[in-house]
N, C-alpha and C positions, 0 to 999 in steps of 0.2 A: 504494500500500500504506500501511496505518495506520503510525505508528510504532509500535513494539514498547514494550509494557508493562514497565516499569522496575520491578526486583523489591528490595526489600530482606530478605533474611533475619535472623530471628530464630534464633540455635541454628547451631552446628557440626556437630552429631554425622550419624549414619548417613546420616535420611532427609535432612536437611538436600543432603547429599553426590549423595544421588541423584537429589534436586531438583533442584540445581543441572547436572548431570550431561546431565539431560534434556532442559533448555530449549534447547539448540541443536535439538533436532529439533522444534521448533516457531518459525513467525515469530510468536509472540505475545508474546513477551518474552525479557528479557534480565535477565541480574544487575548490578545497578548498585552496590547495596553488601549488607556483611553487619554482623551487630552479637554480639557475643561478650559474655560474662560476664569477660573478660579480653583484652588487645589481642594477644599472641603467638597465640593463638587465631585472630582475627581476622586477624593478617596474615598467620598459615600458609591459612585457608582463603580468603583474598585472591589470596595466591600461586600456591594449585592452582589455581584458576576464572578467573582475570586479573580479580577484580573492583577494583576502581578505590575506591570508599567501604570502610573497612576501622575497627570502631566498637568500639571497647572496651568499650564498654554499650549496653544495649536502647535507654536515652531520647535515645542517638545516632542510633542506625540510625532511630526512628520522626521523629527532627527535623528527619533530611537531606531537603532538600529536592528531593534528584536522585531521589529516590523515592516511586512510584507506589504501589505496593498491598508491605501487607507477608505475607510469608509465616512464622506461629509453628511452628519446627519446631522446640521443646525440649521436655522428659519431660512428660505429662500433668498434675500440679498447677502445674505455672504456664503452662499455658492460661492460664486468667481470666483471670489480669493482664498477662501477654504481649500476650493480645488487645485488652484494656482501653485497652491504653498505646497499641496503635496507631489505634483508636478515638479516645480523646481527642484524639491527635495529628494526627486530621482524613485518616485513612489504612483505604483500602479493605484486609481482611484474609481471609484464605484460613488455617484451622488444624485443624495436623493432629489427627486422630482419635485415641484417643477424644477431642472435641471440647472433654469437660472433665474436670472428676473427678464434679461433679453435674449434674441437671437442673436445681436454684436457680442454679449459677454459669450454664446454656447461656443458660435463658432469661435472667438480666440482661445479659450479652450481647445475646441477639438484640434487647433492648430499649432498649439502647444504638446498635446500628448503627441501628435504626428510625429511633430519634430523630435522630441525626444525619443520616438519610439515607445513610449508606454501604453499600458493598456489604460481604456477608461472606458467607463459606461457609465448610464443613466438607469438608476437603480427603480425603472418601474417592473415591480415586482409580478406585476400580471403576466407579463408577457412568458414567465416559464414554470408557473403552477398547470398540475397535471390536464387540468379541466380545457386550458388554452390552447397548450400545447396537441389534446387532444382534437380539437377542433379545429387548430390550422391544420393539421395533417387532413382531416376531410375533406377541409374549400381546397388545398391542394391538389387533393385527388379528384374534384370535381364532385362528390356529394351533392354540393346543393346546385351543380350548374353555374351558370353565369350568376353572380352575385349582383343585385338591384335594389337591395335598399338594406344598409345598418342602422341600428336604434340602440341607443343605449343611455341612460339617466345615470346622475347620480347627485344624489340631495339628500344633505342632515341637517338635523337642527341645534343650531348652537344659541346660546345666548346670551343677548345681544352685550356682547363684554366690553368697551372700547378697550383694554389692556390686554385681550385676545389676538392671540398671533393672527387669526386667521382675519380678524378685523382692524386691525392696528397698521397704519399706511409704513411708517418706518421698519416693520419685522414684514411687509411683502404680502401684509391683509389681499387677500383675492378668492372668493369661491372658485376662480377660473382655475385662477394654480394651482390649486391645493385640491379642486374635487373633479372641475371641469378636465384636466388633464389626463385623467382613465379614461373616458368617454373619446375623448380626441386621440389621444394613444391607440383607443383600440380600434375606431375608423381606422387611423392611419395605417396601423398591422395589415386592416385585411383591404385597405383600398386605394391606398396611398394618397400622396397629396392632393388636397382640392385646387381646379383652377378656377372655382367660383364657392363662395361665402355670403351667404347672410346670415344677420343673427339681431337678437334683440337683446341690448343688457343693459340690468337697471342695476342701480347703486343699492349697496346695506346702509343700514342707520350711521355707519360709519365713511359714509363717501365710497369706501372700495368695492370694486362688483362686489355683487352679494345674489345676483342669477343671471343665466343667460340662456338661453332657446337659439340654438343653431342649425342650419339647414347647409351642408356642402354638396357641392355638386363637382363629378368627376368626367374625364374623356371620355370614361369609356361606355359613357351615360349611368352609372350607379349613382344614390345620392344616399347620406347620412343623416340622420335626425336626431339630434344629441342636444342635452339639457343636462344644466346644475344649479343648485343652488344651497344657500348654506340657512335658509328660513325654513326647511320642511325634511323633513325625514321622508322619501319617495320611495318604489319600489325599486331600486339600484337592481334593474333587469337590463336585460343586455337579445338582442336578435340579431341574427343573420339569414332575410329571406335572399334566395336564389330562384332561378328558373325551374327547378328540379325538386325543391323543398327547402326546407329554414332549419335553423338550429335557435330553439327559445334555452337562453340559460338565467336560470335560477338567482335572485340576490343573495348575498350581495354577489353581482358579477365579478366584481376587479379580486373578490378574494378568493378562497378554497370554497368550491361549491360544486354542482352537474347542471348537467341540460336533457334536454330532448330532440331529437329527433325527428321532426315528420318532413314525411314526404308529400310531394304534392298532390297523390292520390290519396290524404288522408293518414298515413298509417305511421305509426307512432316508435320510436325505439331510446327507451329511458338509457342514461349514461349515468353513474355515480362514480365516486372517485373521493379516494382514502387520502387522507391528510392528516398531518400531524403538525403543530403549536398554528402560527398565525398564517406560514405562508413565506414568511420572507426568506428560510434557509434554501429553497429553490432557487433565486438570484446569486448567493453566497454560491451554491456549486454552481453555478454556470460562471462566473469570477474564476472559481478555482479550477474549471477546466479550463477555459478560454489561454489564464496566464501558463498552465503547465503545459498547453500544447504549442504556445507560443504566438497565439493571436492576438492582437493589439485593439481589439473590436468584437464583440459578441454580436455573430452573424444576428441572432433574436432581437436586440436592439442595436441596429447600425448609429453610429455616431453621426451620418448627414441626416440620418431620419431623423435624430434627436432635435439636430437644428431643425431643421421642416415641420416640427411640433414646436416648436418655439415659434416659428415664422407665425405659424396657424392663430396662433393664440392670440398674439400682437395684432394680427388682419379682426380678431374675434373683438377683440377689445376697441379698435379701433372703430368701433358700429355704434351710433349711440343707444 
């Protein structure tokens, strides 16, 4: 067996937690250290995880040397630079979505790990849970035929906090980034970029979107129908109808979940699929293959897609 990919994290909070949470249900890595904006921080989430490197600052966490690839799990405006540092720092990097706050920040990024030759990705985690995985191999094999329309939601309710990451303008407040971005993501997997956008988006109590209702339209005539918002807790379902039949997956879609089957004459074939903690050690080994076999990019989520999902969102935002 390989040794296990030595992880260093960026960021204490949620995902960070659930991150770390995960990786024992995978042998592709381990937590080797974490790096905090403060050290009580760091050695409370040292404490909970038994991690061993315990880093009062980022330019720690990316200098130790017990560390393989880092993982950026703080608020969306300090992506860039989160990821930048581990970049410089000659450190393969995995960060979390939205990816950045711009398309100018993804791509220098993605032009930096080039130049270096490092690997990086954008850690949405849908894209290699079994359920996904199992369904692009169907629209690849033609299952549902020609694909002509995805639908996908996803809406919770939070509230209305102004000191709320997800509503707070300086921590990157956006329904768009933060929930709209699976929904967009997952268009984008199975249909790629739109060259036509409408969309409707209104502000939260706090000025940042807070919903928006999107409709893309594709070459090759497919179109998407995608919504989020952060006022209502929705049915977080997910379809793919085709010429031949549709695939309806179960909420929450972005996470560990099944679908169904039907064809267009009706008939039905139930899919279930075993999972274990939240979901996210699935992205962790696809990390730890990608770097042992020497790829610089996870075919699953290509790094110009990543841009082109960033592009989408800024075109999204831009609608009043």
């Amino acid at each position: 067996m390989p040794q296990p990919l030595r992880w260093g994290i960026i960021g204490t909070g949620r995902i960070a937690h659930t991150f770390a949470s995960d990786l024992p249900y995978t042998d592709g890595g381990v937590v080797a250290a974490v790096g905090s904006r403060s050290q009580p921080s760091a050695e409370a989430f040292g404490d909970e995880f038994d991690v061993e490197g315990r880093h009062g600052s980022y330019e720690a966490l990316v200098d130790d040397p017990s560390v393989d690839v880092v993982y950026v799990a703080t608020p969306h405006p300090m992506h860039f630079d989160n990821a930048m540092l581990a970049l410089e720092h000659g450190k393969p990097v995995l960060v979390e979505k939205a990816f950045t706050m711009t398309s100018a920040q993804a791509r220098g990024l993605v032009e930096t790990a080039r130049a270096k030759n490092l690997f990086m990705m954008e850690a949405m985690w849908t894209r290699f849970l079994p359920h996904v995985v199992a369904l692009r191999d169907m629209v690849a094999k033609g299952w549902l035929g020609r694909i002509v329309v995805v639908e996908a939601d996803h809406g919770q309710w939070f509230e209305q906090d102004p000191t709320s990451r997800l509503f707070a303008p300086e921590l990157g407040g956006s329904a768009l980034l933060d929930l709209g971005v699976y929904p967009i993501s997952f268009a984008s997997m199975l249909l790629g970029t739109p060259d036509r956008i409408t969309a409707m988006v209104d502000p939260s109590f706090s000025g940042v979107d807070g919903q928006a209702s999107m409709l893309f339209g594709y070459s090759g005539g497919a179109q998407a129908v995608l919504t989020c918002t952060s006022a209502a807790r929705t049915a977080t379902r997910a379809c793919i109808a085709g010429t031949e039949g549709r695939i309806e997956i179960d909420g929450d879609f972005y996470a560990p979940t099944s679908f169904t089957l039907i064809a267009r004459g009706g008939e039905t074939e139930r899919f279930e699929f075993a999972s274990e903690g939240r979901g996210l050690h699935y992205q962790a080994t696809e990390v730890a293959r990608c770097i042992r076999e020497g790829l610089l990019e996870s075919p699953g989520m290509p790094l110009d897609e990543t841009v082109a999902i960033m592009e989408t969102m800024e075109a999204v935002l831009a609608h009043p």
